[in-house]
N, C-alpha and C positions, 0 to 999 in steps of 0.2 A: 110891066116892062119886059120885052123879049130881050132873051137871050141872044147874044153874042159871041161867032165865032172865035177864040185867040188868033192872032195875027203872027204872020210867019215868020218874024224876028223870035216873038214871044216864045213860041213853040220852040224855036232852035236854043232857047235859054235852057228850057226846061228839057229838053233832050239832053246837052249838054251836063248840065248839072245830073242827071240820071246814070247819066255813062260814067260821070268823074264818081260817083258814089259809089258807083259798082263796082269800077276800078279801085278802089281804096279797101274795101271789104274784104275782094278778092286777095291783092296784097296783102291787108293785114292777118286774114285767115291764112296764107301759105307762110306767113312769118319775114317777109321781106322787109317789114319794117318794124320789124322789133331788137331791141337790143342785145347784143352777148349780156349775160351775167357779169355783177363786175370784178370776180374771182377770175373769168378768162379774157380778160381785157390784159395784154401785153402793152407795157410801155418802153418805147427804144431808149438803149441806154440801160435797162435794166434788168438782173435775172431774169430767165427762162422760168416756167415756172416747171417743179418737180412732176413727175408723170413715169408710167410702169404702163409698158407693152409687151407681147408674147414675143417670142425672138422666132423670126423665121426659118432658120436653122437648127432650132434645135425645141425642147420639149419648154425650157425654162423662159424666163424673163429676162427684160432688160431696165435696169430703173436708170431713169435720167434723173440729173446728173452723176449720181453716185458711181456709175461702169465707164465714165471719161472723165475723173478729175485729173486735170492737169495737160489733158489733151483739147485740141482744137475739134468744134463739131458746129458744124451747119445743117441748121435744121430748115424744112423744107415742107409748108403743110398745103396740100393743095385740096380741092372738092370736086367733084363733074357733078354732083347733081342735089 
């Protein structure tokens, strides 16, 4: 029995499906779809969670919350990349 070309619907499946894979891989290997830990999952409504950063003015640290109790502070985390 000879052989048969696939037919050009066909082909555009299997192209289709090739590119969605690759695309998925891609994503998951750069981490675009994987989740935060759930130690840094914030829920609104509730504490911040505690955290120590260098102080830009000076040699020492800053521990949140312990250097604003009692004061108001808006926090602000943003990424470029």
């Amino acid at each position: 029995m000879p052989r048969t070309r696939p037919t050009a619907p066909r082909l555009n499946v299997v192209y289709v499906t090739a590119v969605a894979a690759i695309v998925l891989v891609a994503a998951t290997s750069c981490g675009l779809l994987s989740r935060p830990p759930a130690s840094a999952v914030v829920t609104i409504g509730k504490p911040a969670p505690a955290f120590e950063l260098q102080a830009l003015d000076s040699a020492g640290t800053v521990r949140f919350p312990d250097a604003f109790k009692g004061k108001v502070v808006a926090l602000e985390f943003f990424s470029t990349g």
